[in-house]
VOZA-974081 format. One record per residue (C-alpha): residue number from 1; x, y, z; residue in one letter. Coordinates in nm, 2 decimals. Layout:
BEGIN
+-----+--------+--------+--------+----+
!   i !     xx !     yy !     zz ! aa !
+-----+--------+--------+--------+----+
! NUM !      X !      Y !      Z !  A !
...
+-----+--------+--------+--------+----+
//
This chain:
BEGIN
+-----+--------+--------+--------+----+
!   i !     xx !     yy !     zz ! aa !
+-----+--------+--------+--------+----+
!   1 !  12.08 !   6.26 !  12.02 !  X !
!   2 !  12.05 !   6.02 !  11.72 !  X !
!   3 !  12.03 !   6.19 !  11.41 !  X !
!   4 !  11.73 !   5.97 !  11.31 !  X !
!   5 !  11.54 !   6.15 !  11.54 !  X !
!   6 !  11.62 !   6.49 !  11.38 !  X !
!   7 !  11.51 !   6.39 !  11.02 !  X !
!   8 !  11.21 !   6.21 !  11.16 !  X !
!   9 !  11.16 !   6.55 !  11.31 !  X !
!  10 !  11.23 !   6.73 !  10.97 !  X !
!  11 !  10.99 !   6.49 !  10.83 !  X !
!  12 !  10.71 !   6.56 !  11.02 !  X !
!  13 !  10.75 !   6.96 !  10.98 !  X !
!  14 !  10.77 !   6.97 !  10.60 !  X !
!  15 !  10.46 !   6.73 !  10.53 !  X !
!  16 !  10.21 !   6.97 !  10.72 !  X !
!  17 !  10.19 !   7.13 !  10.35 !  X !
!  18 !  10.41 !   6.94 !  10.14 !  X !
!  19 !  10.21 !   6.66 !   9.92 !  X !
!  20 !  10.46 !   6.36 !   9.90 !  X !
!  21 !  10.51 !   6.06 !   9.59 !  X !
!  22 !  10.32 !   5.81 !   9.72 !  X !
!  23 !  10.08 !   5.94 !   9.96 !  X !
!  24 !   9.72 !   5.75 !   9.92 !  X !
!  25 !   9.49 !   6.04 !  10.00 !  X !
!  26 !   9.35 !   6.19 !   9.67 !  X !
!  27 !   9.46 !   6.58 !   9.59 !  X !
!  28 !   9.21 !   6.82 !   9.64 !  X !
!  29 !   8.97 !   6.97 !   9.36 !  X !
!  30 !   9.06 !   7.35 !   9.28 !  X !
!  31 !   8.83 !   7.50 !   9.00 !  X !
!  32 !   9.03 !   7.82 !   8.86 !  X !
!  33 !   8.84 !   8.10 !   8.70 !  X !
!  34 !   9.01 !   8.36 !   8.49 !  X !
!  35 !   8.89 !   8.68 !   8.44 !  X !
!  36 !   9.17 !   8.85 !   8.29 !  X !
!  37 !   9.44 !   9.12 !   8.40 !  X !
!  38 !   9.80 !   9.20 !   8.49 !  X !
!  39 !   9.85 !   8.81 !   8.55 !  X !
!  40 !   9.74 !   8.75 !   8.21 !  X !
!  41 !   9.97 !   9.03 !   8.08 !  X !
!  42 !  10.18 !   9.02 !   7.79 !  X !
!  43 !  10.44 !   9.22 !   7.67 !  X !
!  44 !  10.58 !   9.32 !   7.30 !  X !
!  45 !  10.87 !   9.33 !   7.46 !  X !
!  46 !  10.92 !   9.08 !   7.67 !  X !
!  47 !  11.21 !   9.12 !   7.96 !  X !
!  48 !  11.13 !   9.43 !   8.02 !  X !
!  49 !  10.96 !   9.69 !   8.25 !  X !
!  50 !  10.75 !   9.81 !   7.95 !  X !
!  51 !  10.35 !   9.80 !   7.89 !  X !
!  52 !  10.16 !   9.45 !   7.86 !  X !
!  53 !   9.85 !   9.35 !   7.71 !  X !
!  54 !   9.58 !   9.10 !   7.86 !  X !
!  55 !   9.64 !   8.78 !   7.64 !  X !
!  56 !   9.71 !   8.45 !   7.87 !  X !
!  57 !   9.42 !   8.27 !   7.90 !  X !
!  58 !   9.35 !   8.00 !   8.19 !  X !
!  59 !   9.50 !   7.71 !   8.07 !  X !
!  60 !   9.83 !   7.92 !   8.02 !  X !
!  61 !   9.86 !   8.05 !   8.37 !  X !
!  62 !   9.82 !   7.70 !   8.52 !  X !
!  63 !  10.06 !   7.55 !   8.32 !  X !
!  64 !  10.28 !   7.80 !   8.33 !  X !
!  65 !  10.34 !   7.70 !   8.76 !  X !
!  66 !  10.39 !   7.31 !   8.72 !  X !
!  67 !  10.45 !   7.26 !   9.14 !  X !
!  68 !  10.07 !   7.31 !   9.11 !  X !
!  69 !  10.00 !   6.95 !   9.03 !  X !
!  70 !  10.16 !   6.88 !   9.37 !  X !
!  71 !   9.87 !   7.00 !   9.57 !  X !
!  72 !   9.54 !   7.04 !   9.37 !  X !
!  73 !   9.35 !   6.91 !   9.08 !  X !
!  74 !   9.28 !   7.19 !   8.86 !  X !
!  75 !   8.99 !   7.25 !   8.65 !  X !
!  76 !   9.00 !   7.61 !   8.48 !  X !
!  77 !   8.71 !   7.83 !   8.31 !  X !
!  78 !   8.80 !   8.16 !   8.09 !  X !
!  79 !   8.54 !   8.39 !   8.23 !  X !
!  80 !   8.69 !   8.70 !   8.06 !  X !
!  81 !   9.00 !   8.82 !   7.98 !  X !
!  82 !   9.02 !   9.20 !   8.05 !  X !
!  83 !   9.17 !   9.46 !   8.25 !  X !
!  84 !   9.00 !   9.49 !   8.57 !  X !
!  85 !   8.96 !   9.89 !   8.48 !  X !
!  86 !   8.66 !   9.73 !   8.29 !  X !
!  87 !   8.52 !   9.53 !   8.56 !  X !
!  88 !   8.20 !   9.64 !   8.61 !  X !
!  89 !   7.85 !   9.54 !   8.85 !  X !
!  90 !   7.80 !   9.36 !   8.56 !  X !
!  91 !   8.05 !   9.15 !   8.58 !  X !
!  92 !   8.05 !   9.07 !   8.97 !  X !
!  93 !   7.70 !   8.96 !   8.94 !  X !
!  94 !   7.79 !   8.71 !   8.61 !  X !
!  95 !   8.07 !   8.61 !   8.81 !  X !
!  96 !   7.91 !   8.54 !   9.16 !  X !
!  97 !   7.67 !   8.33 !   8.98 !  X !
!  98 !   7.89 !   8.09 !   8.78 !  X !
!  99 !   8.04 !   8.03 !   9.12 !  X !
! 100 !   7.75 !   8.00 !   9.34 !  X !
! 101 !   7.64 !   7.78 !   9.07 !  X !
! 102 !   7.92 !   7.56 !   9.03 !  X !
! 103 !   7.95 !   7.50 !   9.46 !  X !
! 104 !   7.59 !   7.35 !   9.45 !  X !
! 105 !   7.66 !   7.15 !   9.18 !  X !
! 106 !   8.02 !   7.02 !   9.23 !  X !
! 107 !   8.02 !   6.90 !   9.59 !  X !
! 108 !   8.41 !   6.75 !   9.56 !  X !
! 109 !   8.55 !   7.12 !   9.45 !  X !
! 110 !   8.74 !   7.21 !   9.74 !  X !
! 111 !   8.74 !   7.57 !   9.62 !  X !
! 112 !   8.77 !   7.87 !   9.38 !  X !
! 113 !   9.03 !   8.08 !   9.25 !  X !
! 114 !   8.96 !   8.35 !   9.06 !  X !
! 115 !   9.25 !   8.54 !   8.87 !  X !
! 116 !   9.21 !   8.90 !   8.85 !  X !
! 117 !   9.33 !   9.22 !   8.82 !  X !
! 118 !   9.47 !   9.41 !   9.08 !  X !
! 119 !   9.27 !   9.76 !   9.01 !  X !
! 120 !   8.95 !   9.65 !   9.10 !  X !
! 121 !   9.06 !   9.30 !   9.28 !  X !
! 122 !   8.93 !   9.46 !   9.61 !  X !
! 123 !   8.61 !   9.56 !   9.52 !  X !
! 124 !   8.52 !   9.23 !   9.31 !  X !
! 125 !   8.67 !   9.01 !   9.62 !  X !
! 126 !   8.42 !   9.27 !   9.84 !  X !
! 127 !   8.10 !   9.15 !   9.63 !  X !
! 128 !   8.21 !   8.78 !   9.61 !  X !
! 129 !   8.22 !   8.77 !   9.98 !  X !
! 130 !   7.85 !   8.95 !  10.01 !  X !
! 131 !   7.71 !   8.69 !   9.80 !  X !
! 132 !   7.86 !   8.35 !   9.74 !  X !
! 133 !   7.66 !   8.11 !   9.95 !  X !
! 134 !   7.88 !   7.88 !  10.04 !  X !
! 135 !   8.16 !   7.80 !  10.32 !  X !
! 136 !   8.42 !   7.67 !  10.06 !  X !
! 137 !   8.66 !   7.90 !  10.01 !  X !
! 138 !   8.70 !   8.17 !   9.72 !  X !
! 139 !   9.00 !   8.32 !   9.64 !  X !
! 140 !   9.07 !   8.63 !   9.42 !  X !
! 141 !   9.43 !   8.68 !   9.35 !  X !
! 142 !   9.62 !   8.90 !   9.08 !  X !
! 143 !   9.99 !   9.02 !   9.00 !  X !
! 144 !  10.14 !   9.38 !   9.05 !  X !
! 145 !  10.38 !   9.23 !   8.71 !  X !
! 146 !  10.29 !   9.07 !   8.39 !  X !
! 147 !  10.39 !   8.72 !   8.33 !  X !
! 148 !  10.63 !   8.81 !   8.07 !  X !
! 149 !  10.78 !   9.10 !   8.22 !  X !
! 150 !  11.06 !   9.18 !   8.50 !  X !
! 151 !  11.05 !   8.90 !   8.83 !  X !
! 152 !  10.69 !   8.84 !   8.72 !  X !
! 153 !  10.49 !   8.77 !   9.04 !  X !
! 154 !  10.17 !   8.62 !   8.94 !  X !
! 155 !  10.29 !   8.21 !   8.94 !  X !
! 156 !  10.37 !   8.23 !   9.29 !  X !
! 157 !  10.07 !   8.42 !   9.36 !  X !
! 158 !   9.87 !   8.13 !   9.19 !  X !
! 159 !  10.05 !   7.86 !   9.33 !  X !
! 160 !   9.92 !   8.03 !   9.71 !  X !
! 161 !   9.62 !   8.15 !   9.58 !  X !
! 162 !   9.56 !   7.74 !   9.51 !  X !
! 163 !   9.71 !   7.59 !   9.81 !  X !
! 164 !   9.52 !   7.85 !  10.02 !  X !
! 165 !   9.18 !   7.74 !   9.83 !  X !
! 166 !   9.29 !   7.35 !   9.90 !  X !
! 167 !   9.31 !   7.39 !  10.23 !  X !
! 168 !   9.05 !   7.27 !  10.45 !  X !
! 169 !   9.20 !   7.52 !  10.72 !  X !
! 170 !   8.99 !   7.80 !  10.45 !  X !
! 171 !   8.68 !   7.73 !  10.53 !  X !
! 172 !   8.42 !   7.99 !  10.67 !  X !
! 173 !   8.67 !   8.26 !  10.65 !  X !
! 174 !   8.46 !   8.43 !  10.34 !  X !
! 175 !   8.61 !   8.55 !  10.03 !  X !
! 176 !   8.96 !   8.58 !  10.03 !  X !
! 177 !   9.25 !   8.76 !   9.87 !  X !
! 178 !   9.58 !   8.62 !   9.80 !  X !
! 179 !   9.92 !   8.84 !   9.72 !  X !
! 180 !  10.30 !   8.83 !   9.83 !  X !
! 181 !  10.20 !   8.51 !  10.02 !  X !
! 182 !   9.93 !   8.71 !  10.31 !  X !
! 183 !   9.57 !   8.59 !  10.35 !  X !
! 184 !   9.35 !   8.88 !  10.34 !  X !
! 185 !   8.96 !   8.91 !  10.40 !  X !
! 186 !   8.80 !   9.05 !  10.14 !  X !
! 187 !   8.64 !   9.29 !  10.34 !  X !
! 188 !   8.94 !   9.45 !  10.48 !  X !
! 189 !   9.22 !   9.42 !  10.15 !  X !
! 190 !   9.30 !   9.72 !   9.98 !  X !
! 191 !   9.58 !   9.80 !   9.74 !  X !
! 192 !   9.79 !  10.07 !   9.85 !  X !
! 193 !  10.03 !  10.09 !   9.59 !  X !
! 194 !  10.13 !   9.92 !   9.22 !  X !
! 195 !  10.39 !   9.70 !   9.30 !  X !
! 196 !  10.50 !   9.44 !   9.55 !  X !
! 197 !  10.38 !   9.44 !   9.88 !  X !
! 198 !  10.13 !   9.68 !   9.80 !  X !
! 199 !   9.81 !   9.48 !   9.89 !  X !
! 200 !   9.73 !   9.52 !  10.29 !  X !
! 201 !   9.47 !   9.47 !  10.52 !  X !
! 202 !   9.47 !   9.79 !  10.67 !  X !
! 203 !   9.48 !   9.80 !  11.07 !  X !
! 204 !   9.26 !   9.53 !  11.06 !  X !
! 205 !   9.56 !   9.34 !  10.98 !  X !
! 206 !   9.58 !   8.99 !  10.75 !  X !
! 207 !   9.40 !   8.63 !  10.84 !  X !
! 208 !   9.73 !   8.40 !  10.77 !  X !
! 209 !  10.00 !   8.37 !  10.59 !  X !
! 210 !  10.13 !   8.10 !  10.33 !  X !
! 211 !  10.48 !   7.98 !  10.39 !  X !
! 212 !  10.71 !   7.72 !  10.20 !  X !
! 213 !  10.55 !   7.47 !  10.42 !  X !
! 214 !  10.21 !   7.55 !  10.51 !  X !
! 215 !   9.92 !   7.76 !  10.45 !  X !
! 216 !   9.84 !   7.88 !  10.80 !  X !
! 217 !   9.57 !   8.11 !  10.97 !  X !
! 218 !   9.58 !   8.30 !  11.28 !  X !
! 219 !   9.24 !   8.46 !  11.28 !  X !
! 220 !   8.90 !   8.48 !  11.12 !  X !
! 221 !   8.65 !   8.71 !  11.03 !  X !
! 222 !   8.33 !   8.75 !  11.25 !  X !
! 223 !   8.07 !   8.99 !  11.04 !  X !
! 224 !   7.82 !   8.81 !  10.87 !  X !
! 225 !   7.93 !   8.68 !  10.50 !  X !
! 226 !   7.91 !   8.41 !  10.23 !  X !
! 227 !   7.72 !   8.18 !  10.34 !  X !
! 228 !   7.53 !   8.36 !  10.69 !  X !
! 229 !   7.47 !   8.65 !  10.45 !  X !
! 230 !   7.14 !   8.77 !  10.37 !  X !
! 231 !   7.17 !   8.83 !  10.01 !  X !
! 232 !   7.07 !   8.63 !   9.74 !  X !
! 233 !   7.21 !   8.77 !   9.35 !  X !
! 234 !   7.05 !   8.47 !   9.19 !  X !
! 235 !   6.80 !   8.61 !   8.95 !  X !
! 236 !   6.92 !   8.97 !   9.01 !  X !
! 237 !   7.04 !   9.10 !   8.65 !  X !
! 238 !   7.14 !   9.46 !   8.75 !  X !
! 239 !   7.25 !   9.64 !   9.07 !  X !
! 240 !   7.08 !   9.98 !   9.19 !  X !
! 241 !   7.28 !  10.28 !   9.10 !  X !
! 242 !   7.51 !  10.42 !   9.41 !  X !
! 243 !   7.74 !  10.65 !   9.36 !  X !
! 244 !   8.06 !  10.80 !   9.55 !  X !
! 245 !   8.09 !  11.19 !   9.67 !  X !
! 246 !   8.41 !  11.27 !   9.80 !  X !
! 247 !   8.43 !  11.60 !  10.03 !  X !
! 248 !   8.68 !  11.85 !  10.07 !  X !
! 249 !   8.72 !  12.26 !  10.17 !  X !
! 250 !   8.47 !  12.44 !  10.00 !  X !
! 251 !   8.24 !  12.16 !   9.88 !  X !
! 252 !   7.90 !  12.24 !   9.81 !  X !
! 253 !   7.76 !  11.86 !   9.83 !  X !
! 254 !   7.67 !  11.67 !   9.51 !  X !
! 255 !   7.44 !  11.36 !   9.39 !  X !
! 256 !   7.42 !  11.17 !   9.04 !  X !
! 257 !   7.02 !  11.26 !   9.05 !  X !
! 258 !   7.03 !  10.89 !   8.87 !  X !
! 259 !   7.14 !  10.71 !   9.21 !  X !
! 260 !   6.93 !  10.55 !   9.47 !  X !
! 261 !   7.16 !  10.63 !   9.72 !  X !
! 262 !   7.51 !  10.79 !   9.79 !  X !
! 263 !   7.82 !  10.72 !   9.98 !  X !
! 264 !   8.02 !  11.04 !  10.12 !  X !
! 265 !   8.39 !  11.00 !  10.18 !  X !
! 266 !   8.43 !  11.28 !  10.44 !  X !
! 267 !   8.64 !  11.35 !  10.79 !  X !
! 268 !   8.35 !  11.66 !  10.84 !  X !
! 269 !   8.08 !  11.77 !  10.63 !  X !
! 270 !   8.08 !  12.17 !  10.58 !  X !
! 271 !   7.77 !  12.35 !  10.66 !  X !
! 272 !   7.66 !  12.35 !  10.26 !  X !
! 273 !   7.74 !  12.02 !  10.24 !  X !
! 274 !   7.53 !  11.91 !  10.54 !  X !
! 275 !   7.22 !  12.15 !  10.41 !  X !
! 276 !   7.28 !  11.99 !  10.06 !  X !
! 277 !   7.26 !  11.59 !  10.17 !  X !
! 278 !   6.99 !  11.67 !  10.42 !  X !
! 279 !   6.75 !  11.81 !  10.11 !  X !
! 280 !   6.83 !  11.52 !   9.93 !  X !
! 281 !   6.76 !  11.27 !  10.21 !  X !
! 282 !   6.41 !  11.47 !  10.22 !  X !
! 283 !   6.34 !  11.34 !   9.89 !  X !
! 284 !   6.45 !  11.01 !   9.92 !  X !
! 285 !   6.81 !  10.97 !   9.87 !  X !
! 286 !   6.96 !  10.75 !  10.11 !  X !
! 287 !   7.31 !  10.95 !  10.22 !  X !
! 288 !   7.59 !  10.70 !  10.37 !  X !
! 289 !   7.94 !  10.89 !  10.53 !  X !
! 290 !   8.29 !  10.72 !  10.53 !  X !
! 291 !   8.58 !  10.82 !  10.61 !  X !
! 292 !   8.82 !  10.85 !  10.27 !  X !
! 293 !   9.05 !  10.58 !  10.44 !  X !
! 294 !   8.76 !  10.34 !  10.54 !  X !
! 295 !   8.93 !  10.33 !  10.90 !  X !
! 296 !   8.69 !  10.52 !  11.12 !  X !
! 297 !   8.47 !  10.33 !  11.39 !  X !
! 298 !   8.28 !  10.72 !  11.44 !  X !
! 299 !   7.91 !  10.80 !  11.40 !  X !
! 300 !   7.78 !  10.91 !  11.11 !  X !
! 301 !   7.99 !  11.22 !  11.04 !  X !
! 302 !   7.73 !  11.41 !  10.84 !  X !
! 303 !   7.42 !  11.35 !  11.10 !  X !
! 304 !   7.68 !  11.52 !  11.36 !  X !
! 305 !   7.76 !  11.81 !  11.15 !  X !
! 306 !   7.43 !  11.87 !  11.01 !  X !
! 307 !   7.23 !  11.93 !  11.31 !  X !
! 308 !   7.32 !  12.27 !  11.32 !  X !
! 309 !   7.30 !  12.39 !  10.97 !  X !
! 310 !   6.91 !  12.22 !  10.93 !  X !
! 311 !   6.64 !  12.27 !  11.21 !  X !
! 312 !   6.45 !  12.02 !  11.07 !  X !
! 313 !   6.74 !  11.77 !  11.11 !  X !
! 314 !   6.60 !  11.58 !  11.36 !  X !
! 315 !   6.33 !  11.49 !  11.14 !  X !
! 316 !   6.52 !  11.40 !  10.86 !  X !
! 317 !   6.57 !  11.05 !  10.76 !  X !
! 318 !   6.93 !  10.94 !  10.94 !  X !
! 319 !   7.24 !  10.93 !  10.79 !  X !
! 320 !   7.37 !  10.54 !  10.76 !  X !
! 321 !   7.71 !  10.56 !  11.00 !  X !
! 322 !   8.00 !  10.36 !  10.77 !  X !
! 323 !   8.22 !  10.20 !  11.01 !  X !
! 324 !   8.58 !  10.04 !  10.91 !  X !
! 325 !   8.46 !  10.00 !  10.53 !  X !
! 326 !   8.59 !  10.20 !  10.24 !  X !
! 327 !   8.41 !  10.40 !  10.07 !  X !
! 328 !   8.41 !  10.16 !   9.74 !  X !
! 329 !   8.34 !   9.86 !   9.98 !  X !
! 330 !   8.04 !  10.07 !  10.15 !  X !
! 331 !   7.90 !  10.14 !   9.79 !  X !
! 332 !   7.89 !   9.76 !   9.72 !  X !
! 333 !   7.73 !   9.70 !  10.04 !  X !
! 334 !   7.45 !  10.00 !   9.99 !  X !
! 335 !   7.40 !   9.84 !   9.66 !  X !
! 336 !   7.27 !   9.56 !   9.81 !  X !
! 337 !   7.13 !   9.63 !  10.10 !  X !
! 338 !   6.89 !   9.86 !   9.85 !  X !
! 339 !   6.77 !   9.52 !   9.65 !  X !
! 340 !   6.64 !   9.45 !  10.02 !  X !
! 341 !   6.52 !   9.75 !  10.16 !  X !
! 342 !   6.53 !  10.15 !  10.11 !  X !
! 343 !   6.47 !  10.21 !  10.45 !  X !
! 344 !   6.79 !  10.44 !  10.61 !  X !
! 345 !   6.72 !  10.24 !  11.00 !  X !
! 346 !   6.75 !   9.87 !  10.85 !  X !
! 347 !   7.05 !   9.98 !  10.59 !  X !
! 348 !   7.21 !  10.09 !  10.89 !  X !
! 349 !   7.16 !   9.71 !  11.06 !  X !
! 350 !   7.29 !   9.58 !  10.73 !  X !
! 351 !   7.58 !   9.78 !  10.75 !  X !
! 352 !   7.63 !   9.70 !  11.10 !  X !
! 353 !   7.62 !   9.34 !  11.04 !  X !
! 354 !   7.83 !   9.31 !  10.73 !  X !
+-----+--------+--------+--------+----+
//
């Protein structure tokens, strides 16, 4: 066979991703907003595996990955420049704003990145994919190692992060996270440990991958988000209070008496546990069970074990059943399900929908 036909071949592979010198179409419009952590980190040391501070801003990062300018425009806002420890409600509600703001008024942005830190990447992705009303992609990605430090692994991340957010292939998937070159849904991403490879998508598995070639998805998510989702953050300036209980042998049940409602991470509620929520649903608390890992599709746990420790259970208000949602992820969601309603029987349609 000639060997013209094999570099034609070649040819034809390596463009599906791979921006050429001379092409006509116009590169795509990526707007980047930094918000700070390990990607921005520092170190007094550099070269070595010590501690880092958060000092890079925006403009540094993107520079910093020059194969960038073969695949997007870039336009970059500092939005903070913290570690995401310090990432608060806050913050996601600042944040989701900016961006839903910046999608109705820039109609040629292809999509977001956001940079972020990888303790609280999850949860912020999470929100961003509640309430960003719009079917361009957003993409939250971080680094596991500061730019300055040992194999730093924030430029490719960035580099993917961008391509991923170019792509038309992104769009209607919902928020996104980007790390070690898998496509996560926000929903489902987690990090499992602090160092390569540690971000995952549980058993619910990853959306696509992003090769030296092309940014490619094998499936998308189907729960309601972005731009079908019901809730609108644009003049909200503060969240309702939901707090996390976590159970174990011997608890005896406990509630911030500050919070509108409570998230129990739990495989089994004891009986004290079970007589404790169910007073507290009585006078109003809304009561929301989990498993720990966020990976059961069982009934409400607590409205199981209860029953027999309270006669008047079956008067009680329900228990909202938590299906494949960690318990940080089911606290965002209650949070906003209660600016809608405080109603346990259409919480439990929101969660069943989201």
């Amino acid at each position: 066979m000639p060997l013209r036909f094999f570099v034609t071949l070649l040819l034809v592979v390596v463009s599906v991703d791979t921006p050429w010198a001379g092409t006509q179409q116009p590169l795509p419009t990526v707007m980047v907003i930094a918000t700070g952590g390990t990607i921005a980190g520092e170190q007094p040391e550099p070269g070595t595996l010590g501690r880092y501070d958060v000092k890079r801003g925006v403009r540094e990062l993107v520079a910093a990955v020059p194969a960038i300018s073969r695949y997007a425009q870039i336009e970059s806002e500092q939005f903070s420049n913290v570690s995401s420890s310090h990432i608060t409600p806050q913050h996601w509600l600042a944040l989701a704003q900016r961006i839903n703001a910046l999608l109705d008024q820039r109609a040629d942005l292809a999509g977001v990145v956001v940079t972020h830190g990888t303790s609280r990447l999850e949860e912020t992705a999470f929100f961003l994919h509640l309430t960003v009303k719009s079917d361009r992609p957003v993409v939250v990605v971080g680094a596991q190692r500061p730019s300055t430090g040992v194999s730093p692994d924030g430029p490719l991340n960035l580099l993917s992060a961008i391509r991923v957010a170019a792509s038309a292939d992104a769009r209607n998937k919902g928020a996104l996270a980007v790390m070690d070159d898998r496509i996560i849904s926000a929903r489902d991403v987690t990090k499992n440990y602090g160092h390569g490879g540690g971000f995952d998508g549980a058993e619910m598995g990853v959306l696509g991958t992003v090769s030296n070639f092309a940014v490619e998805f094998f499936y998308q998510p189907i729960r309601r988000h972005t731009r079908s989702s019901e809730f609108d953050v644009s003049s909200l300036r503060a969240l309702p209070r939901v707090d996390i209980a976590y159970s174990y042998g011997g608890a005896p049940g406990f509630a911030d008496p500050a919070a509108k409602a409570m998230i129990v991470a739990t495989t089994g509620l004891s009986e004290e546990e079970g007589r404790y929520f169910d007073a507290r649903k009585r006078s109003g608390l809304v009561v929301a069970t989990t498993f720990p890992s966020g990976m059961s599709d069982r009934l409400a746990l607590g409205e199981q074990n209860s029953a027999a420790a309270s006669p008047n259970s079956a008067q009680d208000p329900p228990y909202v059943a938590v299906k494949h949602l960690m318990p940080t992820k089911a606290r965002i969601l209650m949070m906003l399900a209660l600016t809608k309603t405080q109603d346990p029987v259409e919480i439990q349609r929101i969660f069943n929908s989201y």
